[in-house]
N, CA, C and O of each residue as an XYZ file, in Angstrom:
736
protein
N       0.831     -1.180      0.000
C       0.000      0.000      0.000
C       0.880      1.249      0.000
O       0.787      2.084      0.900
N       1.539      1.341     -0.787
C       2.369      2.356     -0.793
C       2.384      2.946     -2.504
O       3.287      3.148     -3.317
N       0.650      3.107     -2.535
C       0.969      4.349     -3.893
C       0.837      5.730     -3.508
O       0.102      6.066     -2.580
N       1.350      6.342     -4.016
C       1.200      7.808     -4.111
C       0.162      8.222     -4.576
O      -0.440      7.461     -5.334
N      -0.304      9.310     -4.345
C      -1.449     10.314     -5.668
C      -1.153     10.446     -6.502
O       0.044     10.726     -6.572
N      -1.697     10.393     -7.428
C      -2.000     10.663     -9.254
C      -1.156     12.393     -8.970
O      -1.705     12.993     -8.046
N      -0.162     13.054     -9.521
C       0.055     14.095     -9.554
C      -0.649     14.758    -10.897
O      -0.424     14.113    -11.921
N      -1.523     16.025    -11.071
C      -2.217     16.870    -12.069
C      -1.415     17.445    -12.710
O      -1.828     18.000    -13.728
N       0.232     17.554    -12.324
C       1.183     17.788    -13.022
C       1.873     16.649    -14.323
O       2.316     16.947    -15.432
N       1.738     15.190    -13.618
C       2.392     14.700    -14.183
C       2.587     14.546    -15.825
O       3.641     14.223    -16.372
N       1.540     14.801    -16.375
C       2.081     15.457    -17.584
C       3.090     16.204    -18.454
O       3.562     16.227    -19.591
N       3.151     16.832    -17.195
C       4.062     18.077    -17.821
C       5.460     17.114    -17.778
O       6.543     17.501    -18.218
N       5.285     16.120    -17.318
C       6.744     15.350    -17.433
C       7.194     14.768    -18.560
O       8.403     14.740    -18.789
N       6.331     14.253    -19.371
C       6.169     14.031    -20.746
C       6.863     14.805    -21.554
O       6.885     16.029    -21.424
N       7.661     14.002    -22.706
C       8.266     14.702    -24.032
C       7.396     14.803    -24.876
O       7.056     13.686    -25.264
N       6.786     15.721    -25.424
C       5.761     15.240    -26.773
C       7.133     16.194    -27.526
O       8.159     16.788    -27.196
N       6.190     15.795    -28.933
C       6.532     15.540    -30.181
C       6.531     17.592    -30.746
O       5.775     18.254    -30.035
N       7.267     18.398    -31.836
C       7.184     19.458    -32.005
C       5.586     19.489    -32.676
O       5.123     20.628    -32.608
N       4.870     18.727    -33.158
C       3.784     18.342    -33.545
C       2.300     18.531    -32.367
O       1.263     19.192    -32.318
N       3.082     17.394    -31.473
C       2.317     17.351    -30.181
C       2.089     18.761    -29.950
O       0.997     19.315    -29.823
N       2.994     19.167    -29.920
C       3.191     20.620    -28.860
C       2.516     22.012    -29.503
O       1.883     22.860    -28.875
N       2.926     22.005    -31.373
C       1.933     22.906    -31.775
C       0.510     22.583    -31.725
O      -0.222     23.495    -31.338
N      -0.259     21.000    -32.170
C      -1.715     21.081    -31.271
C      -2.152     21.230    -29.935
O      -3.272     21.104    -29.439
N      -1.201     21.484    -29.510
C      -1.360     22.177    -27.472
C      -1.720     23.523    -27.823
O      -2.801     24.057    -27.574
N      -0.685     24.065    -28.453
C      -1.036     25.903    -28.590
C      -1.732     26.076    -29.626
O      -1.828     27.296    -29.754
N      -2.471     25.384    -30.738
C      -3.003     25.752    -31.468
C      -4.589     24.516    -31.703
O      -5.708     24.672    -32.192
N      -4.057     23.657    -31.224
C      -5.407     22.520    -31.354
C      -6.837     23.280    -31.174
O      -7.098     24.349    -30.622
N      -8.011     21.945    -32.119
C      -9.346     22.935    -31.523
C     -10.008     23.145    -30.508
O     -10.863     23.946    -30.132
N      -8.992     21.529    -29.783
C      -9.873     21.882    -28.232
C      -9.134     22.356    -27.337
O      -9.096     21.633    -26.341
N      -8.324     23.583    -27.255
C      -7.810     24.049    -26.323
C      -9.092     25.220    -25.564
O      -9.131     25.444    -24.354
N      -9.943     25.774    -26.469
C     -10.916     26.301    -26.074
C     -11.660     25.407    -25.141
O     -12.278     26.100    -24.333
N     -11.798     24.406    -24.988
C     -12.882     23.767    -24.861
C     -12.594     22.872    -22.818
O     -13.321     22.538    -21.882
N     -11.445     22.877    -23.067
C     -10.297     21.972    -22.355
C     -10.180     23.562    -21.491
O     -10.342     23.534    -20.271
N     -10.019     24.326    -21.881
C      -9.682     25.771    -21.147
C     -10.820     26.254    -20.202
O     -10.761     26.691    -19.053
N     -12.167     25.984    -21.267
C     -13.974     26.060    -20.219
C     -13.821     24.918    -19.308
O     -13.918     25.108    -18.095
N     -13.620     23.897    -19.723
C     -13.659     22.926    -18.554
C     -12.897     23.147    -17.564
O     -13.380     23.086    -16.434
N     -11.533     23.453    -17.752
C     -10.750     23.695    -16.546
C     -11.109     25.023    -15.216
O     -11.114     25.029    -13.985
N     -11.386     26.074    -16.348
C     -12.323     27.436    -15.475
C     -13.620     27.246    -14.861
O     -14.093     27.970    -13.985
N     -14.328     25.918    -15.529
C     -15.458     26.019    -14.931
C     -15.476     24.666    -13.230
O     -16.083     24.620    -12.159
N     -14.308     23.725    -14.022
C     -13.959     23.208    -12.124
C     -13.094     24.308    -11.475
O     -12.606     23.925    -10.412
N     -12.893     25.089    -11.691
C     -12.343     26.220    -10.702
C     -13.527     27.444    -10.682
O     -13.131     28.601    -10.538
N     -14.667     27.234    -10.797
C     -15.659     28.104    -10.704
C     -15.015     29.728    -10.968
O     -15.167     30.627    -10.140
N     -14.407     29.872    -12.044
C     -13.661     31.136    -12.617
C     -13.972     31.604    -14.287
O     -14.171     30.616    -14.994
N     -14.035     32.750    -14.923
C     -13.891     33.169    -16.116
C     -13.034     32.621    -16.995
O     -11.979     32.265    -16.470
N     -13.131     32.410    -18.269
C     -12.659     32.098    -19.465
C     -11.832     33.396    -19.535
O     -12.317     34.440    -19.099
N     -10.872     33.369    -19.952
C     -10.151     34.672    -20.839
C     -10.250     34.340    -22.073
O     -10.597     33.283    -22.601
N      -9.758     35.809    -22.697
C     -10.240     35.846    -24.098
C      -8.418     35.755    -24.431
O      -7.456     36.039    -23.718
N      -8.531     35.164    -26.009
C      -7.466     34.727    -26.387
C      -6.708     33.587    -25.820
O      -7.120     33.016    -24.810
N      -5.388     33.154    -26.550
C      -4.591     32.193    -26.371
C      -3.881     32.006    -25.157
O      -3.123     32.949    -24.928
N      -3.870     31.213    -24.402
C      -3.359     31.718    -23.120
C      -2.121     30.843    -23.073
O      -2.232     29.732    -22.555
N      -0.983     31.225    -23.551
C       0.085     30.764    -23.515
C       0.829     30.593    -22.272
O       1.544     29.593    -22.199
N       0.785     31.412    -21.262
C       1.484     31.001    -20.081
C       0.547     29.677    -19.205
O       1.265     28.681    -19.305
N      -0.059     29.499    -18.831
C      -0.050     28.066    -18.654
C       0.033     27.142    -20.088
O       0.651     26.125    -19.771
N      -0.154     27.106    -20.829
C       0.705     26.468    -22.101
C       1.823     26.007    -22.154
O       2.130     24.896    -22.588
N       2.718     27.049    -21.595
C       4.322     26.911    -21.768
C       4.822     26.112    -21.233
O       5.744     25.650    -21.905
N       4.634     25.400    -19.775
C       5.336     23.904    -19.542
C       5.294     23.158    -20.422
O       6.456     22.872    -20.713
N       4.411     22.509    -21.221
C       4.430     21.392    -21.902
C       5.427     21.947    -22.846
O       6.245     21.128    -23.267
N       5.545     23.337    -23.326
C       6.002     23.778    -24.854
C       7.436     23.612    -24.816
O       8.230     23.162    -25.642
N       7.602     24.187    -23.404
C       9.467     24.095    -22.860
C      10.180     22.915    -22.851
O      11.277     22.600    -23.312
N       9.234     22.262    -22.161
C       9.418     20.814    -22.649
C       9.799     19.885    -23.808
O      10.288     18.756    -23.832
N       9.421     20.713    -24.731
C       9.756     20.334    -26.212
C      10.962     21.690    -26.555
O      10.843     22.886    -26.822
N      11.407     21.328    -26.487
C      12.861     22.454    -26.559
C      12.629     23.376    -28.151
O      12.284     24.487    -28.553
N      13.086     22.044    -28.660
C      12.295     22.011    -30.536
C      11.549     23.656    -30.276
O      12.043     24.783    -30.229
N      10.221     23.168    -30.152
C       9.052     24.183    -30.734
C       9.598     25.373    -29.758
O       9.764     26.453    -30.325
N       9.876     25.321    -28.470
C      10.078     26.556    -27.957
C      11.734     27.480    -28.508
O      11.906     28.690    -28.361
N      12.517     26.737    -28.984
C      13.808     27.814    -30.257
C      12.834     28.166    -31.022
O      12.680     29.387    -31.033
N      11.920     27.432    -31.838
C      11.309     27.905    -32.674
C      10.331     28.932    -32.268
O      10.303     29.951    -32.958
N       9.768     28.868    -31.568
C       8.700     29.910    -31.276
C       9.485     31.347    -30.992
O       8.975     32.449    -31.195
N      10.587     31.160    -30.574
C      12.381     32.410    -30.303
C      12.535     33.295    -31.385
O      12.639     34.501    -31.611
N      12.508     32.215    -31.962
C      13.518     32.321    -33.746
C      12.450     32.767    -34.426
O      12.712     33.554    -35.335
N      11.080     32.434    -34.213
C      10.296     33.034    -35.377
C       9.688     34.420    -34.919
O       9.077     35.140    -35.708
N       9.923     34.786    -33.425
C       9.387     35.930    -32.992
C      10.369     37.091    -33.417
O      10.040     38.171    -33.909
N      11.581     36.669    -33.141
C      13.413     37.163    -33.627
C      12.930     37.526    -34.551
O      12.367     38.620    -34.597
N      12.998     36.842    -35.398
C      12.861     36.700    -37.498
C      12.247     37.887    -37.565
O      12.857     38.927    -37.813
N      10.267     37.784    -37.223
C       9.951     38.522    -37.616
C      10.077     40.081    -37.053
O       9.853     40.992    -37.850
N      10.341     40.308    -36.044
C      11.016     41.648    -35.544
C      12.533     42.561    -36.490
O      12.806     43.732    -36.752
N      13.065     41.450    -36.691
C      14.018     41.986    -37.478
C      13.533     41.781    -39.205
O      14.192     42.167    -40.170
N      12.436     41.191    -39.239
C      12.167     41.690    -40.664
C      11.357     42.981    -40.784
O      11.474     43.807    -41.690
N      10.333     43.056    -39.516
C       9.726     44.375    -39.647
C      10.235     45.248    -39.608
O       9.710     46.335    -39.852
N      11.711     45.053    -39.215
C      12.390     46.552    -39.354
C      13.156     46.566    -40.436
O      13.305     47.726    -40.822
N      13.759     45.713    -41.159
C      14.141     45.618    -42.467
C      13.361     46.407    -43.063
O      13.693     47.561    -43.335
N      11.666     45.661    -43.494
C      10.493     46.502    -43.921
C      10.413     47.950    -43.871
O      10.531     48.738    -44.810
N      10.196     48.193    -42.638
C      10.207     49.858    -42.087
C      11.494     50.636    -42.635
O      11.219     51.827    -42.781
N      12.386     50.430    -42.871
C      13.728     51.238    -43.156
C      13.935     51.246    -44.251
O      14.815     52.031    -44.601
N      13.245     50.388    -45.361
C      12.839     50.512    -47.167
C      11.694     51.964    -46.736
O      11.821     52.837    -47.595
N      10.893     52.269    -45.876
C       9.728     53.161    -46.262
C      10.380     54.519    -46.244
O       9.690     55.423    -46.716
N      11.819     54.905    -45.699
C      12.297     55.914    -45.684
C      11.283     57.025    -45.033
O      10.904     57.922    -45.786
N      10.742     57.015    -43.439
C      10.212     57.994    -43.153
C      11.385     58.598    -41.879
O      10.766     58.967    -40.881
N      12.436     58.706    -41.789
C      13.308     59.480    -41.639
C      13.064     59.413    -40.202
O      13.453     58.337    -39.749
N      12.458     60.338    -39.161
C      12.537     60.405    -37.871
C      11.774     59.563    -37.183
O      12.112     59.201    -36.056
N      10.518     59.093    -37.835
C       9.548     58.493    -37.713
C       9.909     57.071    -37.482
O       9.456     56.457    -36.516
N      10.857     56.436    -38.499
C      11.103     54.866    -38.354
C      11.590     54.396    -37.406
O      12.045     53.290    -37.696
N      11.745     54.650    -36.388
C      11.634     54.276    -34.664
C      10.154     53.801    -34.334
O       9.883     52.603    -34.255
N       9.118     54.901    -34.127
C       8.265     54.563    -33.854
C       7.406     53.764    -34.527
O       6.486     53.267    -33.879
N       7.522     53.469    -35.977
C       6.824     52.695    -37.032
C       7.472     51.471    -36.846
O       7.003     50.498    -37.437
N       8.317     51.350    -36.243
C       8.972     50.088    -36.311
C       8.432     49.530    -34.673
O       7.768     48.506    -34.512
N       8.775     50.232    -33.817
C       8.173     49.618    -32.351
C       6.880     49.429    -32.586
O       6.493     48.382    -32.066
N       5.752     50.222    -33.363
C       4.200     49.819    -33.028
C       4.495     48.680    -34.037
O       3.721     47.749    -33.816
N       5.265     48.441    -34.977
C       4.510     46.860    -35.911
C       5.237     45.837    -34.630
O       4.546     44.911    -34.205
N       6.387     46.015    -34.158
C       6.804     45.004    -33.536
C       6.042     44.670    -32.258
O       6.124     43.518    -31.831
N       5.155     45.765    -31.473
C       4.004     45.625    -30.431
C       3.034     44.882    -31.403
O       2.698     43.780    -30.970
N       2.473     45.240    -32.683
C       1.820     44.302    -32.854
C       1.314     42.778    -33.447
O       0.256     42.157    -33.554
N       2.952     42.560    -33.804
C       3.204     41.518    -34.352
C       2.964     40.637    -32.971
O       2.201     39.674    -33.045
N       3.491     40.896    -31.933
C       4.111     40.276    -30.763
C       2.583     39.966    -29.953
O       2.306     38.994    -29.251
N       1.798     41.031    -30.277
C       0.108     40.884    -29.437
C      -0.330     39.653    -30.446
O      -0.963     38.703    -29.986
N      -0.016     39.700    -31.653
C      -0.712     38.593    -32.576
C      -0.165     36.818    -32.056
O      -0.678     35.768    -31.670
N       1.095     37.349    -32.347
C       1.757     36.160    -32.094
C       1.547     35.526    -30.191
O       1.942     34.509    -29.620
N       1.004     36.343    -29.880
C       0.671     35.939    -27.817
C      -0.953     35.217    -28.061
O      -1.164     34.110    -27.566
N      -1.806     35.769    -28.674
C      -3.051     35.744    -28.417
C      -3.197     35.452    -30.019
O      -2.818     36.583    -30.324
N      -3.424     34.884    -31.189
C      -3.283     34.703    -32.103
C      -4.759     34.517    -32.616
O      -5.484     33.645    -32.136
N      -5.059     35.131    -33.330
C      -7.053     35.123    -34.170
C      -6.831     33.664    -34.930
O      -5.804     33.127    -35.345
N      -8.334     33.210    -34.940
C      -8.067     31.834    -35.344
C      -7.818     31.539    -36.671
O      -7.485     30.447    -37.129
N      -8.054     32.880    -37.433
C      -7.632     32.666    -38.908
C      -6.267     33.078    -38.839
O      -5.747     33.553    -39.849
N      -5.664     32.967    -37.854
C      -4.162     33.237    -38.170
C      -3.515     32.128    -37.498
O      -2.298     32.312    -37.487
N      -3.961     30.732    -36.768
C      -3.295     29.727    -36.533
C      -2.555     28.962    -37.338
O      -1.367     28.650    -37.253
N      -3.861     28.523    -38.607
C      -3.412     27.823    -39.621
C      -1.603     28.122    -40.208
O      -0.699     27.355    -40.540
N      -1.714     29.534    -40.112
C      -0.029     29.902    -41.290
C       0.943     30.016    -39.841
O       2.107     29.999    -40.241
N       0.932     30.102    -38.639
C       1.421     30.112    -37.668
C       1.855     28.801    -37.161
O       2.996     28.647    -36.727
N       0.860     27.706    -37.205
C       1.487     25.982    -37.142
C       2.079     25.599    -38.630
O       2.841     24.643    -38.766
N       1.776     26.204    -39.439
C       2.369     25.939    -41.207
C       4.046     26.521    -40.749
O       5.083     25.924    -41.039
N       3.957     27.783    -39.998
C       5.646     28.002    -40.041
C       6.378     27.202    -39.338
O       7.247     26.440    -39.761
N       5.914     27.423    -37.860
C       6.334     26.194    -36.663
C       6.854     24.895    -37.360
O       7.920     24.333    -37.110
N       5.822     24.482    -38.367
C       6.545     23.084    -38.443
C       7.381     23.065    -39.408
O       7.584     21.925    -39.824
N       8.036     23.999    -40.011
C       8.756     24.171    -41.574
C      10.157     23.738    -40.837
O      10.725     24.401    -39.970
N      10.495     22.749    -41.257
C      11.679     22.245    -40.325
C      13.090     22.887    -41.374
O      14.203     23.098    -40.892
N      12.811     23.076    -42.562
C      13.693     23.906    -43.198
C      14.114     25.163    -42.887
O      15.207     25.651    -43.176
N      13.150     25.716    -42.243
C      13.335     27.037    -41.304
C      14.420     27.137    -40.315
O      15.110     28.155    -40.360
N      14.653     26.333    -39.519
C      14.840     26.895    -38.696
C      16.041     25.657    -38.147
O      15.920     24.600    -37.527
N      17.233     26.414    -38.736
C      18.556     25.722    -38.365
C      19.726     26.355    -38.425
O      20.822     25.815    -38.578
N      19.363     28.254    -38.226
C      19.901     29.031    -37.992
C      19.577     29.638    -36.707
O      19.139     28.968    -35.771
N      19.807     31.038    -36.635
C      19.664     32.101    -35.547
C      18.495     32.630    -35.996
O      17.546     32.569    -35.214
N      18.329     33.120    -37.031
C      17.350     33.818    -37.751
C      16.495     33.008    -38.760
O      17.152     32.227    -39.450
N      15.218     33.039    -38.971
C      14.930     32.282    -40.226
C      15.390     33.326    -41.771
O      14.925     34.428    -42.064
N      16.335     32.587    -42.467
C      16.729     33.270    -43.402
C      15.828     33.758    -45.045
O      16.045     34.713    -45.791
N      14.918     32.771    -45.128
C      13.715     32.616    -45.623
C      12.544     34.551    -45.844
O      11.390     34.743    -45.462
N      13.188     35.232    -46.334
C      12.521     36.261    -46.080
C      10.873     36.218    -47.187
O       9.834     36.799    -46.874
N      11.015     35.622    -48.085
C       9.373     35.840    -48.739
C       8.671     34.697    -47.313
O       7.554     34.459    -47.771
N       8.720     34.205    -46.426
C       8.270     33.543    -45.853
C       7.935     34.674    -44.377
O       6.979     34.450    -43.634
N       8.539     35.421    -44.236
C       8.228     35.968    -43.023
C       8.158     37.224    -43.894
O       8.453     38.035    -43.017
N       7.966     38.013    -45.063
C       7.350     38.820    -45.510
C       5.549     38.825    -45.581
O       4.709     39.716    -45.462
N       5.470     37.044    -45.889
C       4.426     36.740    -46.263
C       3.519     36.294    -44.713
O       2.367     35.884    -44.567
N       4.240     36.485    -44.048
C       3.735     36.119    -42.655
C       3.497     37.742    -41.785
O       2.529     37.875    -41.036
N       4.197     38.543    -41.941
C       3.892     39.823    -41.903
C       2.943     39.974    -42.331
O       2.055     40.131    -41.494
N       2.558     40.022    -43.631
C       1.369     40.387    -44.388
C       0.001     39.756    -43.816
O      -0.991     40.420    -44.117
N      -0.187     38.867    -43.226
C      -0.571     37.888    -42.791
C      -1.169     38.484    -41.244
O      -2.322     38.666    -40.853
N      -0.045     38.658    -40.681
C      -0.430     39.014    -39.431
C      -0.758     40.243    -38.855
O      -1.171     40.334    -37.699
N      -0.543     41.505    -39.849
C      -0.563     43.012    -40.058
C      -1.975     43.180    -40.434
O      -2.171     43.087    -41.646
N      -3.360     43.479    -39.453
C      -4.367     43.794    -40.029
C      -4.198     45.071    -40.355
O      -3.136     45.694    -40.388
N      -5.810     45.634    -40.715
C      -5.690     47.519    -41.484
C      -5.861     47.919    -40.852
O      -5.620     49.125    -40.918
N      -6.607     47.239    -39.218
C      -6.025     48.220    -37.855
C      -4.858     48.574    -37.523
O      -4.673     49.637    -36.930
N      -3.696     47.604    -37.901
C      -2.238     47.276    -37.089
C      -1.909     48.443    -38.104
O      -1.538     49.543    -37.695
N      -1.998     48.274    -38.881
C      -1.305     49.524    -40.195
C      -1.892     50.869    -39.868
O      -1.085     51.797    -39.916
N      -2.969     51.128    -39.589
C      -3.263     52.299    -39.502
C      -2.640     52.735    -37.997
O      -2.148     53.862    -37.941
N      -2.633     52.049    -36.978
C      -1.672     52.397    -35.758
C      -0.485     52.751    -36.256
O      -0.165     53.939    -36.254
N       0.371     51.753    -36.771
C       1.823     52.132    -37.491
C       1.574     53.067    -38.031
O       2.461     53.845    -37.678
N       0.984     53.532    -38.640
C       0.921     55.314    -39.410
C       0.449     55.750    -38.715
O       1.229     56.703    -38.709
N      -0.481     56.091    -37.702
C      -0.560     56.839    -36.720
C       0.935     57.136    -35.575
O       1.505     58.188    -35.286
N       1.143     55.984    -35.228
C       2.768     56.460    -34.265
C       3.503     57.187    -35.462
O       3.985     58.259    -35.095
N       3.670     56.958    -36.503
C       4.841     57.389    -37.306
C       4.119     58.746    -37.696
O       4.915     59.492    -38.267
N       3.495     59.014    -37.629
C       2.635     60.559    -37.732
C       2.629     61.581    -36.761
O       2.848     62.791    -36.820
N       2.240     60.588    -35.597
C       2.943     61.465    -34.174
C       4.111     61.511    -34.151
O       4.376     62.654    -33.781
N       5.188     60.869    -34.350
C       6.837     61.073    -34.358
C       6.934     62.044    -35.340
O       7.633     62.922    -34.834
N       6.619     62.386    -36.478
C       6.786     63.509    -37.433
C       6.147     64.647    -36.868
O       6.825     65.649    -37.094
N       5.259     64.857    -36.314
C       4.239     65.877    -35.772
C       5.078     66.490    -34.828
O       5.420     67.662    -34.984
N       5.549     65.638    -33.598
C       6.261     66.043    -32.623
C       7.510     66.357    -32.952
O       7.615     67.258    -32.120
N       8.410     66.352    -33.416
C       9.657     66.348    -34.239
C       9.685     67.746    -35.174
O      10.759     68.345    -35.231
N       8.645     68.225    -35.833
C       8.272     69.640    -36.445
C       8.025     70.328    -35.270
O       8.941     71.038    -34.855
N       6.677     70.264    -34.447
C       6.694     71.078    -33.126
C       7.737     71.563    -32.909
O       7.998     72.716    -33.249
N       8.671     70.687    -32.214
C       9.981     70.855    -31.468
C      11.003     71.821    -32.106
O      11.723     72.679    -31.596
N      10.827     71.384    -33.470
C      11.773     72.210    -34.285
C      11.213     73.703    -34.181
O      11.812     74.753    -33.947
N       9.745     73.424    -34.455
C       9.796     75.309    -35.124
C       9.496     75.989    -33.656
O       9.706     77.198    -33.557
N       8.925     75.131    -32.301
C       9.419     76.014    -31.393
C      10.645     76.431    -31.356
O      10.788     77.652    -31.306
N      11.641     75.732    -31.366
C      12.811     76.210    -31.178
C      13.162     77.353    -31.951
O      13.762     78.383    -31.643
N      12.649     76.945    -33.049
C      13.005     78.410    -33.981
C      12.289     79.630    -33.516
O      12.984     80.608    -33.791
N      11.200     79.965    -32.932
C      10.481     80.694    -32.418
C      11.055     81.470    -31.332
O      10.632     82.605    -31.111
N      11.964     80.964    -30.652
C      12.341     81.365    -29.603
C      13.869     81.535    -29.468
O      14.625     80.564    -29.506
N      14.268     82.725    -29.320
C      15.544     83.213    -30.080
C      16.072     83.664    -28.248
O      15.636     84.304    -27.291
N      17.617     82.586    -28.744
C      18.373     82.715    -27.761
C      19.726     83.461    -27.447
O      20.648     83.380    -26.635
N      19.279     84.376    -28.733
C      20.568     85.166    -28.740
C      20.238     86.452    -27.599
O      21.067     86.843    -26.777
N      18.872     86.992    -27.746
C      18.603     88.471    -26.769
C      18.373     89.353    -27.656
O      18.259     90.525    -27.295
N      18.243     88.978    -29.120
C      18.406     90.058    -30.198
C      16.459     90.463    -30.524
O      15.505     89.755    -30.846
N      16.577     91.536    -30.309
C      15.266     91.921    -29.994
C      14.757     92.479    -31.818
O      15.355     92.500    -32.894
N      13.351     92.864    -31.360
C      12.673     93.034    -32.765
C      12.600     94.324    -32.884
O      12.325     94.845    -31.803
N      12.784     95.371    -34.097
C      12.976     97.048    -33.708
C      10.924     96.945    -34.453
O      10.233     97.962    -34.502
């Protein structure tokens, strides 16, 4: 008579497969598996992907979690590749931080029409046997992908305020004369 309890962890001890692990974060019943679990804890559903309890099993798979690194990497440094072809001069700071805020909200909480090309990259095992995925029509096309005409119109909005504020600044300065040389 010497068993132990069933541990609710013991799962997480398990190796699954880079396969296994993208139907964890992307399967159809993670919704479903997520109500059940909130509703034996008499608690709310959240909205979106809820990756942090996710992430044991994912870490676990070493595999998918470089990859999930490498493809967040990739596309950050392609959006700024992107941004620095648009030549908006003072602005491409801030055009570049709002796509990379919203690449990064997509890629956390992911819309369900954007799983499909998100487990399509994950598993591209050609991808990803560098630092970077070198593959750029692939994370151009995944940009495109993940950039709604909200996300774009934010990115031109920050990059509009960085130009806006940047003129201000200037022609106050010009306005205000620090020599003492007065007006006759």
């Amino acid at each position: 008579m010497n068993q132990q309890p069933q541990n609710k962890n013991s799962e997480l001890g398990k190796l699954i497969t880079t396969q296994e692990a993208v139907n964890l974060l992307f399967g159809e019943g993670w919704l479903n598996e997520a109500v059940r679990i909130e509703d034996e804890g008499n608690s709310t559903i959240s909205a979106g992907l809820d990756w942090l309890n996710r992430l044991p099993p994912v870490i676990l798979n070493l595999s998918l979690f470089e990859r999930l690194s490498t493809l967040r990497v990739s596309l950050n440094r392609e959006i700024k590749l992107i941004v620095e072809t648009w030549n908006l001069g003072v602005a491409t700071t801030a055009a570049t931080e709002a796509a990379m805020t919203r690449i990064k909200q997509h890629l956390l909480s992911p819309a369900p029409e954007l799983i499909p090309y998100l487990e399509a990259t994950l598993l591209q095992d050609d991808l990803y046997g560098e630092e970077f995925i070198s593959n750029r029509e692939v994370l151009k096309f995944l940009v495109a992908v993940l950039l709604t005409d909200a996300d774009k119109e934010e990115i031109a909005n920050q990059a509009a305020n960085s130009i806006r504020a940047q003129v201000i600044s200037q022609v106050n300065f010009l306005e205000k004369p620090s020599t003492g040389i007065t007006q006759s």
